[in-house]
C-alpha positions, 0 to 999 in steps of 0.5 A: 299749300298751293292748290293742283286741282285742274280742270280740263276745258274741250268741246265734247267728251267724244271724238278725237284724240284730244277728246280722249286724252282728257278723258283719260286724265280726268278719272285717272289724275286723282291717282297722283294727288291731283283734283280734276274735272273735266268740262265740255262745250258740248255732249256731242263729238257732233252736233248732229251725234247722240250725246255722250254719257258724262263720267264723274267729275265731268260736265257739259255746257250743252252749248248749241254751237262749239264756235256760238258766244252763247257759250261765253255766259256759262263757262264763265259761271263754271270758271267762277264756281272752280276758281272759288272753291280751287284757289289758285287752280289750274285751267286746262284747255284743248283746241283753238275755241276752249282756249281762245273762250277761256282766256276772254272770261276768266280774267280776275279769278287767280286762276293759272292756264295750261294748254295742250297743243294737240296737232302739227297744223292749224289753217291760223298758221297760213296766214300772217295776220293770226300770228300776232293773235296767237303770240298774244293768246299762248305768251298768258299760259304758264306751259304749253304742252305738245304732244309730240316733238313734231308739234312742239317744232311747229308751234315755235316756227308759228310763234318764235322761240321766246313767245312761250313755255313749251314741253312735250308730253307724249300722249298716253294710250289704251292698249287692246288685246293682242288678237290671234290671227293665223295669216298666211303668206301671200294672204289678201290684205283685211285693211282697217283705217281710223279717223275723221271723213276729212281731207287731213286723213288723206283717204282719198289717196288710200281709196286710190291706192286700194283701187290699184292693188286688186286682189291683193285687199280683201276689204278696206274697213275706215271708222270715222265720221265727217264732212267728207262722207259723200265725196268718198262715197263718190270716190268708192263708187266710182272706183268699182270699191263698193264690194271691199270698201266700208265707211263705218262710221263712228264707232266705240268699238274698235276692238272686234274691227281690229281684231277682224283686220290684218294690216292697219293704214294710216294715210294722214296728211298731218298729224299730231301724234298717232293715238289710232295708230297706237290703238291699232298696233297694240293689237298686233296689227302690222302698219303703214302709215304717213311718214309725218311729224308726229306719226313717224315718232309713234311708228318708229322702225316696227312699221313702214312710213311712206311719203303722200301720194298714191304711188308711195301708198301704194308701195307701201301696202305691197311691201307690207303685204310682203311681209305677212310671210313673217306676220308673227314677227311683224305682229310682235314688233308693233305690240312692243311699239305700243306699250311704250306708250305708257297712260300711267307716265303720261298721267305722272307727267301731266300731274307734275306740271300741275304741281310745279310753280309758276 
């Protein structure tokens, strides 16, 4: 009997969306019959970050540098170790260093590689020469999984057609309780974002955008940590925001922040999918969010897409605000969009795959 135990291979148990999904795969694969465990570079979603806890069946290489070789010697010990007690069992890496590590030591172990792609853009694509790298890398999986169809389309743009298996599994998503929230029409905006300090999460342009709209937001709460930290901190100084403005940080929990907010905006210059957006709509939180790939598929019609600039935003947020004189309606309409997003389908799907012959 051919052996479906996986394990899934990524930086750290903390983060971003692909950080979560593994988690979420790793304790609830068993339901459907598949072994998992879950191994990661490091505990930290940040060098400079506390250490996650570890659940069950997950371990970490506590490596010193997601990018150092140093990683090279233990991971392969780790790969030996499943490959001898899972003959024939799956791998499954997330993000570019999982897999490019991966596929360097774990020749000669009968193992079969699996690889989600998580995200719709990668500075690799802009240039030319990483292509032949890339072709070779993925043509070794057995699937390439995507996480939406947006995904799936740049991916096959990057590598052509016939370079690899691809199939698109829509990510899964924890759903939080719908909060009660009595909003009354023309009532200012408590906007709430979710992400890295990055450019990719365009909050430069939402901080501009905000500036314009005045009385009509009351706060603008954004969770998340990154590199861009001090230029939005200038920005938010600058524009006079310090009153309506808070960077958060990384948070866990999300649930009492949703729940303060009445309006969520996802201003991403990319994207995946959207697993915050999801989070946030689940709530009943009303949405305007990037109309990208990836994230346009999760909003659907039960919010409002706008195009990537400071005008466009800025539209956007008046017409959604425009709208909290049907809020319940609105609230309602995003409830429905998230539940479609189903982890219990999600994890079938994956198990599946995991199942299938080569």
């Amino acid at each position: 009997m051919r052996d479906s135990s996986v394990m899934h291979v990524a930086l750290a148990p903390g983060g971003g969306g692909a950080e979560l999904l593994v988690r979420e795969l790793v304790q609830r694969l068993p339901d459907v019959g598949v072994h998992a465990q879950g191994l990661y570079f490091s505990r930290r979603p940040r060098l400079d970050a506390p250490p996650w806890e570890l659940l069950p069946r997950e371990d970490s290489l506590d490596a010193p540098s997601y990018r150092s070789p140093r990683v090279l010697p233990a991971l392969r010990r780790s790969l030996v170790a499943f490959a001898a007690e899972h003959p024939g069992g799956v791998v499954h890496t997330h993000t570019t260093w999982p897999l490019v590590y991966v596929r360097a030591v774990a020749r000669g172990l009968g193992l079969r590689f699996v690889h989600t792609e998580h995200d719709s853009y990668n500075r690799r694509r802009t240039a030319r020469a990483y292509q032949q790298f890339d072709r070779r890398l993925y043509r070794r999986l057995e699937s390439c999984i995507c996480i939406s169809e947006g995904v799936e389309a740049a991916l096959l743009e990057h590598l052509g057609p016939d370079c690899v298996r691809t199939e698109v599994i829509e990510n899964g998503a924890r759903l939080f309780p719908v909060a009660e929230r009595e909003i009354a029409p023309g009532e200012p905006m408590r906007l709430v974002s979710v992400g890295s300090l990055i450019p990719k999460k365009g909050f430069d342009l939402a901080l501009e955008a905000v500036a314009r709209l005045g009385d009509a937001v009351a706060s603008y709460e954004i969770v998340g940590e990154g590199d861009q930290r001090g230029e939005l901190e200038a920005q938010i100084r600058t524009l006079g925001l310090r009153e309506k403005v808070t960077l958060l940080g990384w948070r866990s929990d999300l649930e009492p922040i949703f729940a303060r907010a009445n309006a969520m905006l996802v201003p991403s210059r990319w994207e995946g999918f959207g697993l915050v957006a999801i989070e946030g709509m689940s709530s009943g939180l009303p949405i305007a969010a990037a109309d990208v790939p990836g994230l346009r598929e999760v909003v659907g019609d039960a919010g409002i897409t706008m195009a990537l600039g400071i005008d466009d935003i800025e539209a956007a947020l008046r017409a959604l605000h425009a709208r909290f004189a049907r809020y319940r309606d609105w609230s309602a309409a995003s409830r429905r969009r998230a539940e479609a997003f189903s982890l219990d389908r999600m994890v079938e799907r994956y198990g599946a795959v995991y199942r299938r012959r080569p």
